[in-house]
C-alpha positions as CSV (number, residue, x, y, z in Angstrom):
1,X,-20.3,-4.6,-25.6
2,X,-17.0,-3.4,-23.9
3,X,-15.3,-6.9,-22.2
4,X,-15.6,-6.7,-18.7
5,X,-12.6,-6.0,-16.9
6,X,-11.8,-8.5,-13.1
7,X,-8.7,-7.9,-11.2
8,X,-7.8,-10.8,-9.0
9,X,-5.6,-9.4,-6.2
10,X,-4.1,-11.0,-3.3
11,X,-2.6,-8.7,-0.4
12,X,-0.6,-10.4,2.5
13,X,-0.1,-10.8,6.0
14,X,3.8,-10.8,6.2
15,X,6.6,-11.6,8.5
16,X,9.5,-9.5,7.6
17,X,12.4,-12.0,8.7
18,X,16.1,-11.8,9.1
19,X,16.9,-13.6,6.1
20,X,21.0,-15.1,6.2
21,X,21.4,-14.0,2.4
22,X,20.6,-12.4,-0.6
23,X,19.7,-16.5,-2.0
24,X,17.2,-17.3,1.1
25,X,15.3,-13.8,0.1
26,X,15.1,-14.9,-3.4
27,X,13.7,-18.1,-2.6
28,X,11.0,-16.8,-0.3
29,X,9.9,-14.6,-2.7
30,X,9.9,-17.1,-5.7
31,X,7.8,-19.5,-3.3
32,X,5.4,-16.6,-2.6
33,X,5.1,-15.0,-6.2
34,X,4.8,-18.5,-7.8
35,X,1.8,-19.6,-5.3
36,X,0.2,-16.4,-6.2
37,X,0.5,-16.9,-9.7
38,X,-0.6,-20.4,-9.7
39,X,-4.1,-19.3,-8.0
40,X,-4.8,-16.6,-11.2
41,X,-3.4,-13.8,-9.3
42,X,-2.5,-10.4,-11.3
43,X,-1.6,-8.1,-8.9
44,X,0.2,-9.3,-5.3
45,X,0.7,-6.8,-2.5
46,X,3.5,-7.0,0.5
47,X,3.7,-4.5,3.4
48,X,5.6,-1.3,4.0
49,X,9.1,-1.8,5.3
50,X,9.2,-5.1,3.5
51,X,12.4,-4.9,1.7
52,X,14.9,-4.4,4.5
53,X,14.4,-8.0,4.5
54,X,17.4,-8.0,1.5
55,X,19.5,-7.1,4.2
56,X,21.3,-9.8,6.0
57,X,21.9,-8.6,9.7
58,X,20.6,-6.0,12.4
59,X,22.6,-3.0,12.6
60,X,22.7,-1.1,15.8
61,X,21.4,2.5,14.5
62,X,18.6,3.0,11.4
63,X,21.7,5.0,9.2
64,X,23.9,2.0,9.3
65,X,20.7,-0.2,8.0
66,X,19.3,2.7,5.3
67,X,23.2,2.8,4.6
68,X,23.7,-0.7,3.8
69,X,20.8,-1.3,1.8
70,X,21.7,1.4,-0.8
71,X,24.1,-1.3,-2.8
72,X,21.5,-3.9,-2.9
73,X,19.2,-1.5,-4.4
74,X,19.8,-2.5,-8.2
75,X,19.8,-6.4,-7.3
76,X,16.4,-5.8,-5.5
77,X,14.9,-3.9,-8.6
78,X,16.0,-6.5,-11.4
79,X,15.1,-9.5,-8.9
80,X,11.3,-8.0,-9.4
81,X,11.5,-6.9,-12.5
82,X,12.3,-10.3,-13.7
83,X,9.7,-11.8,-11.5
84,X,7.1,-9.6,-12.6
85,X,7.7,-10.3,-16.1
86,X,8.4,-14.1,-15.7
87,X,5.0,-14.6,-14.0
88,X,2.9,-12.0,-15.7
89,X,1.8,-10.2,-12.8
90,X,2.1,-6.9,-11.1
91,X,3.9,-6.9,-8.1
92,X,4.0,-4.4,-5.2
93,X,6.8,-5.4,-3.1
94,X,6.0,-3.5,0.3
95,X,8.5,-0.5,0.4
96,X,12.0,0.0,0.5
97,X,14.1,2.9,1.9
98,X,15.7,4.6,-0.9
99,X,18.9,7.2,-0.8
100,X,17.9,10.9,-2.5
101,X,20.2,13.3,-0.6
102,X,23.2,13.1,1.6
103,X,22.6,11.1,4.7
104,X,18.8,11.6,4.0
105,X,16.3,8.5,2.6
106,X,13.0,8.1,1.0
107,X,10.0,5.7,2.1
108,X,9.4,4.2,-1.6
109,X,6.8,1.6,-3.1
110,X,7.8,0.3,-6.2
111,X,5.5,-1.2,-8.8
112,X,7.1,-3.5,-10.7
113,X,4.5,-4.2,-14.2
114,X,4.3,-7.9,-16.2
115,X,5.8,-6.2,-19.5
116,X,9.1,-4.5,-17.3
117,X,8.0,-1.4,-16.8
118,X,8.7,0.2,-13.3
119,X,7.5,2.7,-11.0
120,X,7.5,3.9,-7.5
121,X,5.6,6.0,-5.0
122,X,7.5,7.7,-1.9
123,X,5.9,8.2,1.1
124,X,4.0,11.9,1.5
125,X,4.2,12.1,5.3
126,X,5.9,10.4,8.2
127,X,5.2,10.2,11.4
128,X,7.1,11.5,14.3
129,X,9.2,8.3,14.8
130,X,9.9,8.0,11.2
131,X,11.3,12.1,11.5
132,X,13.7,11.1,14.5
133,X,17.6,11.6,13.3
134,X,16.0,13.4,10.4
135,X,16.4,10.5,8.1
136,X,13.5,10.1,6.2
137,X,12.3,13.2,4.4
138,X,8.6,13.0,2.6
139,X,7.6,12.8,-1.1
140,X,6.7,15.5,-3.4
141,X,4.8,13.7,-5.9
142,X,2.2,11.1,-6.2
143,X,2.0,9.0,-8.7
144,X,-0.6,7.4,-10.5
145,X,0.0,4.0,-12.3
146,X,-1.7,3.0,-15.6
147,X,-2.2,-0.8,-15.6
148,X,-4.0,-3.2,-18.0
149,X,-7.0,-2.8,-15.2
150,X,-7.1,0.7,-14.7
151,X,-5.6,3.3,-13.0
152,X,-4.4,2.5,-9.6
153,X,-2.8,4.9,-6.5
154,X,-0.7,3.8,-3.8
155,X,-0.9,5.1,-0.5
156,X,1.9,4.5,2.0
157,X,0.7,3.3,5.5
158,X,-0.2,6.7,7.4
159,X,-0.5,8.1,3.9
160,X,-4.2,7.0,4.0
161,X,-5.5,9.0,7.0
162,X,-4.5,12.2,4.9
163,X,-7.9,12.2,2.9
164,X,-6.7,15.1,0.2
165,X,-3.7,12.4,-0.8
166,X,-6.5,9.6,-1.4
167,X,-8.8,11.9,-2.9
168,X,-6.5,13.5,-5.8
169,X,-5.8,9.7,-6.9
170,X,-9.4,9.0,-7.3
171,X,-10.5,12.5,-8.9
172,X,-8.1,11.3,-11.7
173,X,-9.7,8.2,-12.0
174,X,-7.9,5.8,-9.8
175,X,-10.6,3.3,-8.3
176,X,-7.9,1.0,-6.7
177,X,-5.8,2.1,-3.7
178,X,-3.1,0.1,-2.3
179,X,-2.0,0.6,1.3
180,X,1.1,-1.1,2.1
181,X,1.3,-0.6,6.3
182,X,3.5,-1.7,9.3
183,X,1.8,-0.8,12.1
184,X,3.3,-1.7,15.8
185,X,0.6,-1.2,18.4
186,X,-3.2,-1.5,18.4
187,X,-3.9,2.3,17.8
188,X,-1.6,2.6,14.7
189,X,-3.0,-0.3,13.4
190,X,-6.4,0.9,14.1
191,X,-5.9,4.1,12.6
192,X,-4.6,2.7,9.3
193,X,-8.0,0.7,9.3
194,X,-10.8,2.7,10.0
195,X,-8.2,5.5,7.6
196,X,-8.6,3.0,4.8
197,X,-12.4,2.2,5.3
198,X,-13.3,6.1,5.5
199,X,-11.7,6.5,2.2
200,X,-13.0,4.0,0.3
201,X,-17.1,5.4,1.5
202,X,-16.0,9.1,0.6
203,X,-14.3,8.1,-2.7
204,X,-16.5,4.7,-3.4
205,X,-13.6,3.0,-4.0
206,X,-11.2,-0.4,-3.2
207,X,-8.9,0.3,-0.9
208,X,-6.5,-2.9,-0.2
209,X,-4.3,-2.8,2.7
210,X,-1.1,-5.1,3.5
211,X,0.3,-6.0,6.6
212,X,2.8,-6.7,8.1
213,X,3.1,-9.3,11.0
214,X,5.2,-11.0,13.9
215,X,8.2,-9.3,16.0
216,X,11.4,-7.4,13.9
217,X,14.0,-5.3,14.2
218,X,14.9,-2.0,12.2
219,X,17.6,-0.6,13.5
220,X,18.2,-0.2,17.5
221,X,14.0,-1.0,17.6
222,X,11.9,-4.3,18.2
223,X,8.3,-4.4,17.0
224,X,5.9,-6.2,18.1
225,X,3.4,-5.7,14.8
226,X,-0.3,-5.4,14.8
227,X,-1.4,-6.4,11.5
228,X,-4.3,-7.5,9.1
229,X,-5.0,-7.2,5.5
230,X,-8.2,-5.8,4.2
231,X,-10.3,-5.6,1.2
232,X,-12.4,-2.1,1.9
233,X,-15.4,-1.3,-0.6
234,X,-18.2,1.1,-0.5
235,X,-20.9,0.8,2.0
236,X,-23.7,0.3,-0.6
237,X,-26.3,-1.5,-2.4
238,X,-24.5,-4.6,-3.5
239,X,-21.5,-4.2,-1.1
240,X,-22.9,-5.1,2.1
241,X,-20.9,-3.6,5.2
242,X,-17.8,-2.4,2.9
243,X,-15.4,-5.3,3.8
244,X,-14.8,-7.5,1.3
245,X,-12.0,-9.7,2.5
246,X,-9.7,-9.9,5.5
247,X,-7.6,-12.1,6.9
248,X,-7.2,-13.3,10.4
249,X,-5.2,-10.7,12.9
250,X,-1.6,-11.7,13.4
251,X,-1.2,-14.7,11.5
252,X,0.9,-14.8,7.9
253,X,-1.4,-15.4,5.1
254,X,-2.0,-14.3,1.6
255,X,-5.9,-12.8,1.4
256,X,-7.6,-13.0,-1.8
257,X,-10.7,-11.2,-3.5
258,X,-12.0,-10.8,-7.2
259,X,-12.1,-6.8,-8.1
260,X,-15.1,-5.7,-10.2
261,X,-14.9,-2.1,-10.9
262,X,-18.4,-2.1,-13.1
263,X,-19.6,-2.5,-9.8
264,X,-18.2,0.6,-8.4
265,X,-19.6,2.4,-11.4
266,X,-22.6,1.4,-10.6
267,X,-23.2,2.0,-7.1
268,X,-21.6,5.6,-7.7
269,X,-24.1,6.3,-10.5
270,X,-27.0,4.3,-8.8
271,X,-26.1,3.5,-4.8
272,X,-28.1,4.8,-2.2
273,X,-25.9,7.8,-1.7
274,X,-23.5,9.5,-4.4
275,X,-20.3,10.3,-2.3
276,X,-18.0,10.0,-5.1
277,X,-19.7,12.7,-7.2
278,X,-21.1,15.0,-4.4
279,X,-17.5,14.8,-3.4
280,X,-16.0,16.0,-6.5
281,X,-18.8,19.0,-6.8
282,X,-17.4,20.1,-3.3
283,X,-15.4,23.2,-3.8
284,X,-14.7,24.4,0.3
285,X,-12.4,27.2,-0.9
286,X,-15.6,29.5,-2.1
287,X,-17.4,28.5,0.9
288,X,-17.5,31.1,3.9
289,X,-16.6,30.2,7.3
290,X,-18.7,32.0,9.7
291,X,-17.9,32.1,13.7
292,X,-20.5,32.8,16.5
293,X,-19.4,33.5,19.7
294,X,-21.6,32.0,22.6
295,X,-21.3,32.6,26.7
């Protein structure tokens, strides 16, 4: 019989903070990563926007911040790396914004794996704020991370209310979704939510979601932040009302759940409904669209 395969996860409720120095970062993220490791954690989520934290003062405009980040890039890779590796666990450190053109940046998650291996997701679409100055330009490519548990997908804040992004993860066999978010009012942060729990019923998935929380500054703007992190699951037999976890709204913390994807196997062989498969058997582009005109 095959072993059965658990992933213990932890996805947090975060204050991104204006840290004095490149040391003070290190240490809140040794503090963090340790704690999770010392609870039998294997994979540990932060929330989008998460690294600007490296940087060690506000700037008045979000070029000069993208700008100055750029050179602490390869200290902010090999801190995780080594991290990753020194703990044996997968980290997800939130996302960072990452130079690809001139004067033009990418939203990017990195994963950084236990053995050293790295890899990294850029965000597929922005919102209007994030398109202001023409700064940030969108991905072109998803990727889809092998780990020792399975395959996993990583979704970027409003990433998850595009369904087609979610869906081409699971379709190649992704059954874990990872949501890093920063949300700053009630509707964005609403959005995200009932985004996240919509895609894990059509898909009959996990979807984990981090947050972050409190008040900070990027560039010339102050956010107040709406945040919570969830653990969404099927609404099945054996799932009850397709929330596994969550933490309390607004408040740091570090929420914790115990992934079993035999169960998802189950319910998408045996549940009630069969979204997952009826899903994939869908093919819209042979189906006609008729209009009827009424008066």
């Amino acid at each position: 019989m095959d072993e059965k395969i658990v992933i213990h996860v932890a996805t947090s409720q975060y204050a991104i903070e204006l840290l004095p120095d490149w040391q003070s970062f290190a240490d809140k993220m040794n503090v963090l990563v340790g704690q999770a490791k010392a609870q039998g954690i294997h994979f540990l989520v932060l929330p989008e926007y998460g690294g600007i934290e490296i940087y060690p003062q506000y700037e008045a405009t979000d070029q000069a911040l993208f700008n100055g980040l750029q050179p602490l890039l390869p200290q902010y890779i090999d801190f995780f790396q080594s991290l990753a590796k020194k703990h044996q666990i997968y980290i997800q450190p939130g996302s960072i914004i990452v130079k690809s053109a001139e004067e033009q940046f990418m939203n990017r998650a990195y994963l950084f794996g236990p053995q050293g291996d790295i890899g990294f997701q850029d965000k597929m679409q922005i919102i209007a704020d994030e398109k202001e100055h023409d700064l940030l330009a969108c991905g072109t490519m998803q990727t889809l991370f092998e780990t020792s548990f399975g395959l996993i997908g990583i979704a970027i804040c409003y990433d998850s209310e595009f369904p087609e992004l979610i869906r081409n993860f699971t379709r190649q066999g992704a059954k874990l979704i990872v949501v890093p978010s920063f949300t700053p009012s009630q509707e964005s942060f609403l959005r995200v939510y009932y985004s996240c729990q919509a895609r894990a019923i059509e898909n009959q998935c996990y979807v984990l979601t981090s947050s972050a929380v409190g008040r900070t500054k990027i560039g010339d703007t102050l956010y107040t932040l709406e945040g919570q992190a969830n653990i969404f699951t099927p609404i099945d037999v054996g799932f009850s009302e397709g929330i596994l976890t969550q933490g309390k709204k607004n408040e740091t913390a570090l929420v914790q759940a115990t992934l079993d994807f035999d169960k998802l196997n189950e319910v998408r062989k045996y549940g009630q409904v069969q979204n997952f498969y009826d899903y994939m058997d869908m093919d819209l582009s042979s189906n006609s669209l008729s209009k009827v005109r009424l008066e």
